[in-house]
GUKOLSE-416924 format. One record per residue: residue in one letter; y, z, x of N, C-alpha, C in turn. Coordinates in steps of 0.02 Angstrom, whole numbers, plus 50000, padded with zeros to 5 digits. Each point is the difference from the previous one (the first is absolute). Layout:
N
AYZXYZXYZX...
***
This chain:
430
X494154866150387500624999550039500055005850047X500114998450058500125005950054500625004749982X500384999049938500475002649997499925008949952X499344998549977499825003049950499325004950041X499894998550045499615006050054499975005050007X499535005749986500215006350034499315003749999X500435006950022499245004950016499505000649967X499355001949983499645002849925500385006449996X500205002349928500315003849990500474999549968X500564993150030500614997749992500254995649933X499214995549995500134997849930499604998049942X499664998049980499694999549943499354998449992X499704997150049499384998750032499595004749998X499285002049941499325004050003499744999350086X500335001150060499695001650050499355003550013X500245007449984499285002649967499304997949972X500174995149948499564997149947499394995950070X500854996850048499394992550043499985002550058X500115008750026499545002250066499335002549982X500075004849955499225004249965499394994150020X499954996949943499434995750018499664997750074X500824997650033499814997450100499555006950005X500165007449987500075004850019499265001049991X499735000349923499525001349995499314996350010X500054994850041499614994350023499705002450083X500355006050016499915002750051500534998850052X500354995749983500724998850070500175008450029X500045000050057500285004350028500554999150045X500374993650000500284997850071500695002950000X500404996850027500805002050026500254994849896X500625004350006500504997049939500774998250027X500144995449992500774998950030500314996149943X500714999950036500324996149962500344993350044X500294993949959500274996650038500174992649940X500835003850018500274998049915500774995850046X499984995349969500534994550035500545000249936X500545005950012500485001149935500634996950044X500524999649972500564997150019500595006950007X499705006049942500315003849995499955003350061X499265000450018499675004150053500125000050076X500354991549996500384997950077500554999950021X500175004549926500875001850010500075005050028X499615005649956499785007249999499955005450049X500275004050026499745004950061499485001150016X499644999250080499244999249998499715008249965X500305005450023499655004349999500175003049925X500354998149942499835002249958499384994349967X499894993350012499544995149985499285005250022X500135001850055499335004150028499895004549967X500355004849986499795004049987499964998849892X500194998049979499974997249948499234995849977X499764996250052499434996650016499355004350017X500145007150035499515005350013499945004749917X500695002049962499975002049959499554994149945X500114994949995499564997249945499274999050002X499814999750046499254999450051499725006049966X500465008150014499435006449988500134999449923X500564998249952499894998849930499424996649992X500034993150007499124993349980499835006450025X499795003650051499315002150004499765005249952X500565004149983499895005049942499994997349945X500314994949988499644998749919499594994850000X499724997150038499304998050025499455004649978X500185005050039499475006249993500005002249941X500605000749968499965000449925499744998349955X500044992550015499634995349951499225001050000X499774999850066499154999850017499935005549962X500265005750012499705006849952500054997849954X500564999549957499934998649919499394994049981X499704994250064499534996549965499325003550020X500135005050030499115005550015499884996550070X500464996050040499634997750058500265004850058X499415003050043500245004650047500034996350064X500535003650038500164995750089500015007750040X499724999950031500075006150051500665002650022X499875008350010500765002050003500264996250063X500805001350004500214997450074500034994550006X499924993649962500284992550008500464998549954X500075004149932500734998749985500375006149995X500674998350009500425005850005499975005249920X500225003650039499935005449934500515005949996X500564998349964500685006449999499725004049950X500345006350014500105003349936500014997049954X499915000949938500224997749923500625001249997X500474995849949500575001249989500135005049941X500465004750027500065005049967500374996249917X500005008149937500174995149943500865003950000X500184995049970500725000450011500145002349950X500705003149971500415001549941500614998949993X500604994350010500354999950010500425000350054X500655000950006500584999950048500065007549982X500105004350092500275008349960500574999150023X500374996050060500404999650000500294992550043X500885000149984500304995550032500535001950045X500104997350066500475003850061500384994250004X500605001249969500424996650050500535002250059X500104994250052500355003750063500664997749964X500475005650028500554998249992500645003850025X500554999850013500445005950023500325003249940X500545006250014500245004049968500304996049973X500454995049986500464995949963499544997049965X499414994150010499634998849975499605002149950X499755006450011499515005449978500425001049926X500675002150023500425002749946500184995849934X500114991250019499884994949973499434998549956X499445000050038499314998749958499775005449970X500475005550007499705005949971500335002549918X500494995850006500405000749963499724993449922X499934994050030499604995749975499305001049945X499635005450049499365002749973500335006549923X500475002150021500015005349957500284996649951X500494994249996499964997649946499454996849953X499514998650042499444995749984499455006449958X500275005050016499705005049960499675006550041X500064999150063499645007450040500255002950003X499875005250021500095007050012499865002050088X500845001850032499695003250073499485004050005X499405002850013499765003649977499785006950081X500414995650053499755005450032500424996250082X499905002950055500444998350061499185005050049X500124995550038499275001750057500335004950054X499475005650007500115006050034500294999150061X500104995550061499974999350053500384992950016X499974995349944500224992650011500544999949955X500514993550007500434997549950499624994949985X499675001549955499575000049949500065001249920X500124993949958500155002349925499434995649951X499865005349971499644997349956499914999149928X500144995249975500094998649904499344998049992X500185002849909499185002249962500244995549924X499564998249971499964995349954499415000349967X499665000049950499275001649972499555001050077X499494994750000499454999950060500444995750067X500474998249997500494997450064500275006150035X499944997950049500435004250054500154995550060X500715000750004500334997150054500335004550028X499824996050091500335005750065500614994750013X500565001650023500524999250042500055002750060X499894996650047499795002450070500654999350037X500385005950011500744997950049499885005050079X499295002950011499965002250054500004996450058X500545002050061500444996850058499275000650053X499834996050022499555001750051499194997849993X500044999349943499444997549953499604993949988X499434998549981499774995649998500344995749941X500285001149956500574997949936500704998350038X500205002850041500514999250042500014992950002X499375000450074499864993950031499884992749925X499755000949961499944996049962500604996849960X500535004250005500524999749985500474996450020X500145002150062500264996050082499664992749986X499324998449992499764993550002500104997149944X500105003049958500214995449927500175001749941X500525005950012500445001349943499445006049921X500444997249986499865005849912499344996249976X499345003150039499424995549973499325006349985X499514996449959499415006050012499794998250062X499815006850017499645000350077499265003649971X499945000149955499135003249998500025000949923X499344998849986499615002449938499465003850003X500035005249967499335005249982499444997449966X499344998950019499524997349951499845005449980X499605004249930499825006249961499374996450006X499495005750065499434996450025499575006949977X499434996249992499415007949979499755002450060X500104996350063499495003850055500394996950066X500605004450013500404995650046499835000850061X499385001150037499715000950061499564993949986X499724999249943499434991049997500444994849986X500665002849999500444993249984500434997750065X499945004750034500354999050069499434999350046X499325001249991499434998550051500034989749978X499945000749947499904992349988500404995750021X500835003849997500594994450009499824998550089X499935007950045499894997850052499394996950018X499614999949967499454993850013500174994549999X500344998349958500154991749987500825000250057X499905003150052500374997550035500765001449983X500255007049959500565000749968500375004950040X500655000050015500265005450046500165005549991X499685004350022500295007149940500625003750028X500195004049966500775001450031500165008349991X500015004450050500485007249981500634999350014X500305004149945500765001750000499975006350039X500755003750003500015006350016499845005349942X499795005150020499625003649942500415007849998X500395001449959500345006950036499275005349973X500285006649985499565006550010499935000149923X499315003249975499865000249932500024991349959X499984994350033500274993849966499474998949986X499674994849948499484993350003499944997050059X499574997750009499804994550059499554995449960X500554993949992499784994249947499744993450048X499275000050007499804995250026500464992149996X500084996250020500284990349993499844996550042X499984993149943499854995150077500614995549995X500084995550036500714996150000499724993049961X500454998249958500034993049985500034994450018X499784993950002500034996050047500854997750012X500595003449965500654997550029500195008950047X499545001949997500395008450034500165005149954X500014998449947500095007349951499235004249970X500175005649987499345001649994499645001549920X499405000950024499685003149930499535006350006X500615004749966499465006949996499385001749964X499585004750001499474997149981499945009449970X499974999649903500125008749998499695001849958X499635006149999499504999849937500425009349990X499575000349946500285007749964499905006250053X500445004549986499635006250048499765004049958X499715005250039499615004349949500535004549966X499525002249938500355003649947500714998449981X499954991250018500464996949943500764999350063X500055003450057500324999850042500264993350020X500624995950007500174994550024500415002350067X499924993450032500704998550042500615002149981X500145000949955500495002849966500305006250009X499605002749976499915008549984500105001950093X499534995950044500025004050053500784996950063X500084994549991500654996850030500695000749990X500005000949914500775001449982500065005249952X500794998750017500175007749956500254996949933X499485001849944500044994249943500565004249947X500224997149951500425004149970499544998549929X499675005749968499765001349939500344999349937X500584998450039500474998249906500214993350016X499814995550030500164993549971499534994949965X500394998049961499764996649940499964992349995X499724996850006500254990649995500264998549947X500514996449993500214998149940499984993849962X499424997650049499834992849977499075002449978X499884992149955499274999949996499484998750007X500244996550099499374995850023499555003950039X499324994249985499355005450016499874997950075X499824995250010499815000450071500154992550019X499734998550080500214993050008499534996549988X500154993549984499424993949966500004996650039X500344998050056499894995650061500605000850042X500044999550067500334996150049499854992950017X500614995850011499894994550031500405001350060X499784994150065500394998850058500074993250007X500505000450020500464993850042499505000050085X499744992650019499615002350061500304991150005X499864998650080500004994450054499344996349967X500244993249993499584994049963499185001350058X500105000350058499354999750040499615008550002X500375005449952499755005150006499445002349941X500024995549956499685002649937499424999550007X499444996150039499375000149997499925007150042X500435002450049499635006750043500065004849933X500445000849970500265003949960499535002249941X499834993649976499264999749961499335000850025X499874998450060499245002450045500035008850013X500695003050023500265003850015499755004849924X500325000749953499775002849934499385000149984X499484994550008499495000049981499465002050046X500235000150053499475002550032500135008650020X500595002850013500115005449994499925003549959X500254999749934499955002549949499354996249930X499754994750017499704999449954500454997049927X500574996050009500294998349951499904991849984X500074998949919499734993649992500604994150015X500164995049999500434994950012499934993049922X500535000549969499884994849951500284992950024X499874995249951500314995050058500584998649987X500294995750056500684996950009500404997449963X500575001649967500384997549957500674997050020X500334993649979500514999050035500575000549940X500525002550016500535002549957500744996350007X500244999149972500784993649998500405007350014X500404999550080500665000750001500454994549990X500785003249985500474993550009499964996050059X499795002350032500224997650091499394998950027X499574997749968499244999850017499415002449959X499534999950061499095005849961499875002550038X499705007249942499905007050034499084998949984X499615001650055499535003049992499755005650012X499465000949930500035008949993499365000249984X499575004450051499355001749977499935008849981X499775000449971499925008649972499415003750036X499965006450018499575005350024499955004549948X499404999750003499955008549930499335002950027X499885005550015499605007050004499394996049947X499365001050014499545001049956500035003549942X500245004649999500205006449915500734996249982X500314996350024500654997949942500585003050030X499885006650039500665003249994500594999150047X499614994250052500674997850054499864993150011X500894999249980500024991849992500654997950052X499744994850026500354998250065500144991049997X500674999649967499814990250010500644998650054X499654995750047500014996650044500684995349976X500614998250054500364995549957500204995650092X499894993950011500254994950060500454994749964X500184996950035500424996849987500344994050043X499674993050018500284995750084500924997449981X500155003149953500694997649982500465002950029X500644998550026500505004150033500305004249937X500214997049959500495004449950499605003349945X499435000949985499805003249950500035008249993X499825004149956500165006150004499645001450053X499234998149996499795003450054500154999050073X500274994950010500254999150074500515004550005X500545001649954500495004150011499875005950007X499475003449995499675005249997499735001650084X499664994850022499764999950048500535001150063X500494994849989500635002550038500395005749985X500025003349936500385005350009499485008050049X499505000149979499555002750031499704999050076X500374992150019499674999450057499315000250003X499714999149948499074999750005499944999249947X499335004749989499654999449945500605007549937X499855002249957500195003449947499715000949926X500195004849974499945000549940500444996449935X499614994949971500584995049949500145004849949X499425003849969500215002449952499475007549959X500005002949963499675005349981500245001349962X499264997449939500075000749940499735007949950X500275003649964499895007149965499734997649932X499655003549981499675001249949500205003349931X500044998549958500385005049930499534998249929X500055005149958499844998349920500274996549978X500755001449985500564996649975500484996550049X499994994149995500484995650051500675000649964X500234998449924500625000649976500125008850033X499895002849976500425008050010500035000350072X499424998650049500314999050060500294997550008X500254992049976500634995850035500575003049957X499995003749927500595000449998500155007350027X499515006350015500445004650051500214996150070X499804995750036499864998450036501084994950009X499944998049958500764994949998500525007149976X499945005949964500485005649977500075000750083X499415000950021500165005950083500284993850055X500124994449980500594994850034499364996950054X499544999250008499354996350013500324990950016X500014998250034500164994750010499484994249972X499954999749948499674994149971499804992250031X499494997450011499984992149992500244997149955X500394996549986500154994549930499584993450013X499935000949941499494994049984500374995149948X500034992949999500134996249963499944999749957X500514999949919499824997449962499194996049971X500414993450021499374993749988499455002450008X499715005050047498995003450010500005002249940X500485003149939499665001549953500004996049941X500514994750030499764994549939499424996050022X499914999550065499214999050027499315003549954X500165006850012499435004849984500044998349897X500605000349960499824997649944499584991349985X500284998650032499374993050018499235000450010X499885003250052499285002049999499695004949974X500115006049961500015004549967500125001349940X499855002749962500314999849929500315007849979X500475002050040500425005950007500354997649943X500325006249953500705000749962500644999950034X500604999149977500774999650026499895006050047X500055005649952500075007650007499535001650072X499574996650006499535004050084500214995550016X500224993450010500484995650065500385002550011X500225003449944500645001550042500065008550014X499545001549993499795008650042500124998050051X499234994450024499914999550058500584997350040X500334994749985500694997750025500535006050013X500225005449946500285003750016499945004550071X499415000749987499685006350074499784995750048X500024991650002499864997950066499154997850016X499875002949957498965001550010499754991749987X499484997750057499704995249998499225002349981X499884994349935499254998949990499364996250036X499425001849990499674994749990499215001549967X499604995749999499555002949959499344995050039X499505004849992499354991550051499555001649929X499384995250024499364996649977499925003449928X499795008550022499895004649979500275004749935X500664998350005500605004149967500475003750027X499545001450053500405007650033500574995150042X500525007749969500894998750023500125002650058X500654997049996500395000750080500755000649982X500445007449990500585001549999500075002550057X500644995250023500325002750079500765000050002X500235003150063500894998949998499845001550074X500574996950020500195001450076500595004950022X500155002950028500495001750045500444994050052X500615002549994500294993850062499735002850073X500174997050068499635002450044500395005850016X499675005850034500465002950053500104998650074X500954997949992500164998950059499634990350026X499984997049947499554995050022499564998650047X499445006849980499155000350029499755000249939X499735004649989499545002749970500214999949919X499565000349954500075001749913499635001249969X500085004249956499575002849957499884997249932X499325001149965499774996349945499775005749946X499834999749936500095003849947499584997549959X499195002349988499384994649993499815005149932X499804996049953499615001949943499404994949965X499465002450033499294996649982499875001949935X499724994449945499775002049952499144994149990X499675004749965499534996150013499344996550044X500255004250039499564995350083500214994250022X500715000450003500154994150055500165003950084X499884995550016499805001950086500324995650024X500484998150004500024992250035500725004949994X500694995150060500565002050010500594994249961X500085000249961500254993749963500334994050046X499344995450014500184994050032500654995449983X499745000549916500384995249989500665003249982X500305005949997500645000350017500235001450082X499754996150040500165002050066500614993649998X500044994149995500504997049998500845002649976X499765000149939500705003449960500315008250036X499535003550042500225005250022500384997450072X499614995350035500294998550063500764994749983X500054996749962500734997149964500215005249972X500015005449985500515003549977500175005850057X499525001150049500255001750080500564996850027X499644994249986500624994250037500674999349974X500015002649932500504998049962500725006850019X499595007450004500085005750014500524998150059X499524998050052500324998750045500544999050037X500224993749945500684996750004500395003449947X499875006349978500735001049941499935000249949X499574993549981499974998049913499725007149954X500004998949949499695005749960499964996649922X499845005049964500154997149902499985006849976X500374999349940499925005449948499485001149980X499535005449992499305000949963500455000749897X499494997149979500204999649917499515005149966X500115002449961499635001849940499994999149940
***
């Protein structure tokens, strides 16, 4: 079906697997493309183009990939050849734009959620909260590239930090594959943090350690040595975004060929008001997870997202913890605005499960959704309501080796959004 068309790169197709061979037969000729999508004749020519040039130098690099790994050699200079992708470690940080009212709002939010201010930037209004391995910026500098992001769409992230091992081969590569790189203003004594822009305009910094243990940190702001977090999450376990139904294939060519990240496949998810599709991005090492969320429905969350943002956005960002109960219950003392969750999911979950009264109704008490795959390995989660109806936060406890984002409570979370919404609520029991 022409409906289902797209770049190599874009979707699921061993491309690789069926050029090598043409390749190694001796072909040397021209490679094009010429793909009759429906999406593609909607589409802006010049991101199609340039989207179409970016997938071309991918096939050719992992073309070249492949022939090496089978011992077959092709002379240098007929396929492209980037840098290697540097190895990643996580998120070092998250920026959101926002103003002084704003700032003060979401800042206030976080400290219930358990951070600690931990410092205000030498030169910028600039604040920054600390949490185990999280760190989040609040960007309220007037004049600024956060400014401007601000002006265009409210209380949103405008950039993420990748924790890169070699951020000069990670920014040679992004600009190979055709990626835009970006300077800010840099005051005196600052970092100068390489980025390239995202395919909606926000960016991604790209930051590895300094010497003798030295961060961005140490040299940008004036940190305060006595604050303490008072929560117990470790780091982040994923972001998702809210993106435009015709944006998600750049978005995914875009990741994978820049960064070298894998793509699992397509899952479609029950809102009330429709279906969400959500494909996931994760880093080769595990440690950055990115799922994809579209949506062709007018009223679903993610459309509402899209309009409150005016684009693309961040749906949600999920934290990491040992203990999910002691987090949700400091978490509801410090007035944390809870998701409520229905009743009935846990007379659901005693149905498929063979839980006691006493943990239904833990879990009912504190809100926390299960699930469990193939394997064994668990999935304790809780949500946050949104802030400001954008953005929300999630409260993740892996046990086991589950990897997966609990599919199957994505329904019951998006009905009890909906439910939020309008007013309704219930008593939690114990």
């Amino acid at each position: 079906s022409r409906h289902f068309r797209c770049f190599p790169g874009q979707g699921e197709m061993d491309m690789a697997g069926f050029l090598a061979p043409i390749l190694a037969t001796g072909y040397r000729g021209p490679l094009s493309l010429e793909i009759f999508n429906d999406g593609f004749r909607a589409a802006p020519p010049r991101q199609n183009a340039a989207d179409g040039l970016r997938s071309l130098l991918y096939l050719e690099e992992q073309t070249r990939l492949r022939l090496e790994q089978e011992g077959t050699s092709i002379e240098p200079g007929v396929l492209f050849t980037p840098p290697a992708a540097s190895a990643y470690d996580g998120v070092e940080f998250l920026e959101f734009a926002v103003d002084e009212a704003v700032g003060a709002r979401l800042g206030s939010w976080l400290k219930r959620l358990g951070f600690a201010e931990a410092g205000k930037h030498r030169s910028k209004e600039v604040q920054l909260l600390r949490q185990g391995d999280i760190n989040i910026v609040l960007n309220a500098e007037p004049y600024s590239f956060g400014h401007n992001f601000f002006e265009a769409h409210g209380p949103s992230l405008c950039a993420t930090a990748l924790r890169v091992k070699d951020q000069q081969a990670a920014l040679k590569r992004a600009t190979a594959f055709r990626g835009q790189p970006f300077r800010g203003l840099v005051g005196p004594n600052e970092c100068e943090v390489p980025a390239v822009r995202a395919p909606d305009g926000s960016l991604l910094y790209l930051v590895e350690q300094g010497t003798a243990g030295q961060t961005l940190y140490d040299t940008d702001f004036s940190l305060d040595k006595n604050a303490t977090a008072t929560g117990g999450l470790r780091r982040i376990d994923h972001m998702a975004l809210a993106l435009p139904a015709e944006s998600l294939d750049s978005w995914v060519l875009f990741y994978k060929s820049l960064f070298d990240f894998a793509a699992d496949d397509e899952v479609v998810l029950p809102d009330p008001y429709g279906l969400v599709k959500s494909r996931a991005l994760r880093s080769q090492c595990g440690t950055l997870r990115l799922p994809l969320n579209i949506s062709e429905n007018r009223n679903t969350a993610i459309a509402h997202a899209l309009s409150s943002y005016r684009g693309s956005g961040v749906h949600h960002i999920a934290f990491d913890c040992d203990d999910i109960f002691r987090e949700v219950a400091r978490a509801k003392l410090a007035g944390v605005p809870l998701l409520e969750i229905p009743l009935n999911y846990y007379d659901d979950l005693a149905a498929r499960f063979d839980f006691d009264d006493e943990f239904l109704s833990e879990l009912a008490y504190y809100n926390v959704l299960y699930d469990r795959d193939a394997q064994g390995g668990e999935l304790f989660h809780v949500y946050t309501e949104p802030f400001e109806e954008r953005f929300f936060f999630e409260i993740i406890q892996r046990k086991g080796g589950y990897a997966g984002y609990g599919a199957a409570n994505v329904a019951v979370r998006l009905a009890a959004m909906a439910k939020a919404r309008s007013g309704a609520a219930r008593k939690p029991v114990l």
